[in-house]
N, C-alpha and C positions, 0 to 999 in steps of 0.2 A: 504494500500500500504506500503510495507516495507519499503524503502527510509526515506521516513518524518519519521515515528517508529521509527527506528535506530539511526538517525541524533537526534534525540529526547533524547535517550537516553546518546547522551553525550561520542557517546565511536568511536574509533579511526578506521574508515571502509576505508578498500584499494579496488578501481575497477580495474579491467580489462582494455584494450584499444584496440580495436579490429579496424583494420583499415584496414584486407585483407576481399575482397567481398566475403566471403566464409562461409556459413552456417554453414558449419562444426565444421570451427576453432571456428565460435563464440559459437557454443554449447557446443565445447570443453572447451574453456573459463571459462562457464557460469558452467562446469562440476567439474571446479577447486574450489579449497577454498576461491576462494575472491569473495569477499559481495558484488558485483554488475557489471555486465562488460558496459561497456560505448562504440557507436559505432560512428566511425569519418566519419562523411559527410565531413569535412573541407579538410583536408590532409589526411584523407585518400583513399580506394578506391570507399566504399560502392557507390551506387546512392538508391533511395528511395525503388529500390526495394529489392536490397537486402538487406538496412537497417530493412525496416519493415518483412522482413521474418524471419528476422535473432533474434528480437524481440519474437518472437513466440518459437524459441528454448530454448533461454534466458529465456522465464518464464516459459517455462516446467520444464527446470532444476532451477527453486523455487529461481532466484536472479532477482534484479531490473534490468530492462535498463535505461540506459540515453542515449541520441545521443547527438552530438556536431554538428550541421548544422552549410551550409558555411556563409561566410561573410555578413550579412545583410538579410538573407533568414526567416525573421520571418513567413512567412507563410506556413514554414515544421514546425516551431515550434508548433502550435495548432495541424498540421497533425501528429507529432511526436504521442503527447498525448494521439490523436483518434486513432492511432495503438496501447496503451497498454505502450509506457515509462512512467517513472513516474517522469522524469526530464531531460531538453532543457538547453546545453550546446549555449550561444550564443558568439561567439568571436567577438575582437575589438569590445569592448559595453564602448565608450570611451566621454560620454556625457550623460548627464540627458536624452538630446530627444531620445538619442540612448536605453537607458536602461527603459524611457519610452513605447517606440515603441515594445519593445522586449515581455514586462512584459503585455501590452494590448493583443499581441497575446496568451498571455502562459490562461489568466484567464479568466473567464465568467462574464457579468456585476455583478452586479455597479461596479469592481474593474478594468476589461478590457472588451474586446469585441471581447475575444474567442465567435465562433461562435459553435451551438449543434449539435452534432454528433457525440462521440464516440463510436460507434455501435463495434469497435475491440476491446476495452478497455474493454467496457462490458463483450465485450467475454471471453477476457482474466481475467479480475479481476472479477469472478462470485460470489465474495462475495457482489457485490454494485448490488444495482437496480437503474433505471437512477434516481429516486428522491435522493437516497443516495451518488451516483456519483457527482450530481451536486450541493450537498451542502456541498460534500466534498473535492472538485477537487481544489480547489482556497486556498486550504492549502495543498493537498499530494501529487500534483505536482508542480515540483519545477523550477523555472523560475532561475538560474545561469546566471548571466554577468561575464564574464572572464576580469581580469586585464592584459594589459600585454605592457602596454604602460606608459611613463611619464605621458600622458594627462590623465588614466584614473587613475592614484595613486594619481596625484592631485585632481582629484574630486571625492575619495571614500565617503567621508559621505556624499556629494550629492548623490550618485549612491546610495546608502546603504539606504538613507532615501526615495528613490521611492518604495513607496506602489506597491509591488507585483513581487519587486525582492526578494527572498529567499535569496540567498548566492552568490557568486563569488568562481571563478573559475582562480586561477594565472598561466601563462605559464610563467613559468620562461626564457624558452630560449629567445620567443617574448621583453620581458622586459628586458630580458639583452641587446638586440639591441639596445632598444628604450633608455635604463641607462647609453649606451657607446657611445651613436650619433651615431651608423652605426657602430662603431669598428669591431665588432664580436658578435660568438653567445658563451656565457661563463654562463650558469644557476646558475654557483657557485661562479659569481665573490665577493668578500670580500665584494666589496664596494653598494653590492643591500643587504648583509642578515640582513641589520637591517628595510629596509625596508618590505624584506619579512614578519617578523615575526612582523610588525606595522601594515599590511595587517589583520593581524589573528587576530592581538589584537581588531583592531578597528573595525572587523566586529564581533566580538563576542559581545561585549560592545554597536553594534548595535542590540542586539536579532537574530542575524541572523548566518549561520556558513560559514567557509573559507576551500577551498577545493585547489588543487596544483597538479600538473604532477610532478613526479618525475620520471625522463631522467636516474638518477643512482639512485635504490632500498635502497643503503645505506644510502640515504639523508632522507628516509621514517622516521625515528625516531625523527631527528633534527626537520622535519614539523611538528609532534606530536607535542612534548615539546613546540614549539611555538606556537601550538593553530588551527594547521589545525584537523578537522574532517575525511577529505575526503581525498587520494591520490588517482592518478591513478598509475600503477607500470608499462612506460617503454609503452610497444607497443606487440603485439603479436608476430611479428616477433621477436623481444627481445626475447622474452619467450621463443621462442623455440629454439633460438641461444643459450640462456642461458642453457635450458633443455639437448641440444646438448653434446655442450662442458663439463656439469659435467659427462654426460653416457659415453661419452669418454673417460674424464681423466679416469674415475672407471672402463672401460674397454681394459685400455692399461696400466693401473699401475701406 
């Protein structure tokens, strides 16, 4: 599975964020140059079905998925898997039991109590046989708890030290609420980037790697240097707002 590979090697991969239910967009995505598109059950539109279909495109065009399911939904997390992602985005994962709870669904015993069935994954990753699958799957798929609260920056090396979390996942805008008491949503406020980049330090320092949403493309550098692996770049509709506005300027002068 490409994902763990990658993240392995240490080098700086941007995903996609694909949040319209549409098969299309995300193949379109998945078409583009970046290393993996990620599909939002949370905030965005997808629901199972078109997340898992939309899977299926995504690994034609030879990039990883991940989905991000809703609030506490650990039992799309294993169904995630058995459709072919190769990494479960869990939000507000803001407690040991939480990050416990998340990390039992994502794996097979003795480390959790994923239960057997990837019969899509198989399909889709036809280099495993299920004996290879299943003594592989509890490292190359990847179990992320996303930070994005006071409660949960307070207890990162708890989180970080539960057996069969992989990495974290920061939404910065979430954490700007939770770092302002309610003020606002400010992802760039002065007064969180030193926590951000304590985030990356101390999950690295943990063996493990730090991943970030990046709401403005520009910030994508800054998270490097501080130690993130993983960005997401922005939202799909972004993309094409983005893609828009420069065919414009270039065709109006």
């Amino acid at each position: 599975m490409k994902l763990r590979e990658n993240l392995d090697r240490d080098v700086s991969l941007i995903t996609a964020w694909s949040t319209s239910p549409s098969l299309e967009i995300a193949g379109a995505l998945a078409a583009c140059p970046f290393d993996a598109v990620t599909v939002d059950m949370q905030h965005g539109g997808h629901d199972e079905g078109s997340a898992f279909a939309s899977m299926r495109l995504i690994h034609a065009r030879g990039k990883p998925g991940l989905l991000r399911i809703p609030v506490g939904r650990n039992d799309l997390a294993s169904r995630a898997l058995d459709m072919g992602f190769e990494a479960v985005i869990a939000p507000m994962v803001n407690s040991v039991a939480d990050a416990q709870e998340f990390a039992d669904a994502m794996k097979y015993p003795p480390l959790g109590n994923r239960s057997w069935g990837p019969m899509r994954a198989l399909e889709l990753h036809s280099q495993d046989t299920p004996e290879s699958y299943f003594k592989s799957a509890n490292r190359k798929t990847l179990a992320i708890a996303m930070i994005e609260t006071r409660e949960a920056f307070a207890a990162l090396d708890d989180l970080l030290s539960v057996e069969g979390i992989d990495g974290v996942f920061v939404g910065p805008s979430d954490l700007s609420i939770s770092w302002s008491g309610g003020e606002g949503v400010d992802p760039k406020r002065p007064d969180m980037q030193d926590a951000l980049a304590d985030i990356a330090k101390r999950t690295r320092e943990a063996g493990k790697f730090a991943a970030i949403f990046a709401v403005d493309p520009a910030s994508t550098p800054l998270y490097v240097r501080m130690g993130y692996r993983l960005t997401a770049l922005n939202t799909d509709p972004g993309v094409i707002n983005a893609g828009a506005a420069l065919m414009l300027e270039m065709a109006r002068g």
